[in-house]
Each structure stands twice: as C-alpha cells, then as structure tokens.
C-alpha positions in Angstrom: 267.9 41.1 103.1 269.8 38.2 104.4 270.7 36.6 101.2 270.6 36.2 97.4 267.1 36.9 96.0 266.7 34.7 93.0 264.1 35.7 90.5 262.8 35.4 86.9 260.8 36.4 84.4 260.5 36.2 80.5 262.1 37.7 77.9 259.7 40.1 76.3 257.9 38.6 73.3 260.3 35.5 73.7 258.6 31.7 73.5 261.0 30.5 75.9 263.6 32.7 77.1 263.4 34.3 80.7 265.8 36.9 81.9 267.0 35.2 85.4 268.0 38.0 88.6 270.4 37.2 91.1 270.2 40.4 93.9 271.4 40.7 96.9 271.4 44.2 99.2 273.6 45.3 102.0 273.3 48.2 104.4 275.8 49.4 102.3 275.7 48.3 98.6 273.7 46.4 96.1 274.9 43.3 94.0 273.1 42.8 91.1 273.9 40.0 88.4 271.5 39.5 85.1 271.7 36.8 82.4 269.3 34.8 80.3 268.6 31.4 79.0 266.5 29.0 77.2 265.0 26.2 78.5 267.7 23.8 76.6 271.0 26.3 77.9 269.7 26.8 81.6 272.5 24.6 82.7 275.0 25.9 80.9 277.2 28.9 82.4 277.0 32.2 80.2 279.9 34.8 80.0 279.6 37.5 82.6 279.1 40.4 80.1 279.5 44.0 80.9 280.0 44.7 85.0 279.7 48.2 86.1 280.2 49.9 89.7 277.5 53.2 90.5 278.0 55.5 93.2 276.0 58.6 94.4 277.3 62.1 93.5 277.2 64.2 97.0 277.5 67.3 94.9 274.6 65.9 92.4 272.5 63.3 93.8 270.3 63.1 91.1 273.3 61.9 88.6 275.0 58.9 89.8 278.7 58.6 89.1 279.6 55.1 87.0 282.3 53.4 85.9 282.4 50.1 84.0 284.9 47.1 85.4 284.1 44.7 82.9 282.9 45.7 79.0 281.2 43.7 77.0 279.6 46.4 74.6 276.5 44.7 73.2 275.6 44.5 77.3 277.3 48.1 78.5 274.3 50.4 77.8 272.0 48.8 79.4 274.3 47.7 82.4 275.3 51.3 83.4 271.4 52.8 82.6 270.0 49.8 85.1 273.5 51.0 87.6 272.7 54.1 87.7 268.9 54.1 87.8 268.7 51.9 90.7 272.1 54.0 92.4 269.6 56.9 92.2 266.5 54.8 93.7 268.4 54.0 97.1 271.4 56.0 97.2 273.5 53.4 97.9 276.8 52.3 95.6 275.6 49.4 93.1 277.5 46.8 91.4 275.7 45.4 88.4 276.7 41.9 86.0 274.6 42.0 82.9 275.0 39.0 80.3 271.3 39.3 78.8 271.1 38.7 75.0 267.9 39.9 73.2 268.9 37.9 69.9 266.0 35.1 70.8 263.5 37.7 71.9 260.6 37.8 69.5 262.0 40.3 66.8 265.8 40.2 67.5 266.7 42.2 69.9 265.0 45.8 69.2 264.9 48.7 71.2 261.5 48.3 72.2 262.4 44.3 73.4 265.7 46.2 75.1 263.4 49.1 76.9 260.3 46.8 77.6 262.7 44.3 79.8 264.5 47.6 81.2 261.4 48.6 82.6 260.6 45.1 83.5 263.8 43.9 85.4 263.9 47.9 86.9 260.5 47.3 88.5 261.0 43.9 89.7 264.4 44.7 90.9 263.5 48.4 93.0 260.1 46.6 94.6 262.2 43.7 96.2 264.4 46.7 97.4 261.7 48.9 98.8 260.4 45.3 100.4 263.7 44.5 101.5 263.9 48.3 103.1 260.6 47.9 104.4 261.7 45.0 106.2 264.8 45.7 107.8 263.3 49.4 108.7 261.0 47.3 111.4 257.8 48.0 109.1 256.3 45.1 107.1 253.8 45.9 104.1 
C-alpha cells in the first residue's frame, strides 16, 4: 500500500452519520485512525479519542499484547478489541485512533449499534489488508 486509504461507511441505523477510516499499512505496522460525522460537522476536526498500540505475543500468538497511549474511555473498548483483532489478522504491530460516537446512531449508542459497526469497520478494514497483501505479494485478485 503506498498511501492512506480513505474510506466510509454509515453509521449503523444512523440517517446521516457515516463512520469515516483513514488506514494506511507498512511492511512493518498498521496505522489505523476512526472518527465520525454528520453531514453538517464533516468539516469540523473531532478530538482524537482513545489511541492504542497492539503487538504480537511470540510466546502466544493468538493473544495480542496492547497497551493504550491515549484514553478516552467511552472510545477505549472498542479501540483496543479493533487493535487487537486486526494485530492477530496480520501479525504485524497496529496503531489504532478511535473518536467514533454512537450517540446519533439510531437508538443511542447500544451494544448491538457498537458490535454491528465493529463487525462492519473489522471487515472493511482486514479486506483492504488482505487486498493490500495480495498486492504487494506479486498476486492480484
């Protein structure tokens, strides 16, 4: 990957909220930097919320190590789970800036809204990697 990948997509169950990625992947790490906004706020700068570093465990590579540089806690949970997960997926050290807000998703911010955009920004996120991979491995899919 050469550069930033910027992408979007909605907030779940949100009129007009979208959760807006910022990735960019290294032979050696993975940047990562999350935020949303309404139409009306998307040229306003947000606070950078929670920031958390992931590494792989040599001993236990199926339980990335974390630790959080920046705490914000309504945005550390899901900062270190997203860390972590895609830590595990490539085995490669991941930073990760998280400022999402689910207070203007459809019901408030539940923990269905907060798992459904997990699973959302995870898939999104580890597809451009596994593209990205494919890419610089010489194979195109």
């Amino acid at each position: 990957m050469d550069g930033p990948i910027q992408l979007s997509l909605p907030l779940p169950r949100s009129m007009d909220t979208r959760i807006y990625i910022q990735l960019t992947a290294k032979s050696k790490a993975v940047v990562l930097f999350l935020t949303t906004a309404s139409a009306e706020e998307a040229t306003s700068p947000t606070p950078l919320g929670s920031f958390v570093y992931a590494l792989p465990d040599r001993y236990n590579p199926t339980q990335p190590l974390s630790t959080p540089l920046c705490t914000v806690e309504p945005t550390l949970e899901f900062t270190t789970r997203l860390a972590k997960l895609i830590t595990k997926r490539t085995q490669l050290p991941t930073y990760v800036g998280n400022s999402v807000s689910f207070a203007s998703a459809g019901l408030g911010g539940t923990v269905e809204e907060e798992m459904e955009a997990f699973k959302r920004v995870a898939e999104l996120v580890l597809s451009k990697l596994e593209s990205a991979n494919a890419t610089t491995n010489g194979v195109q899919s």
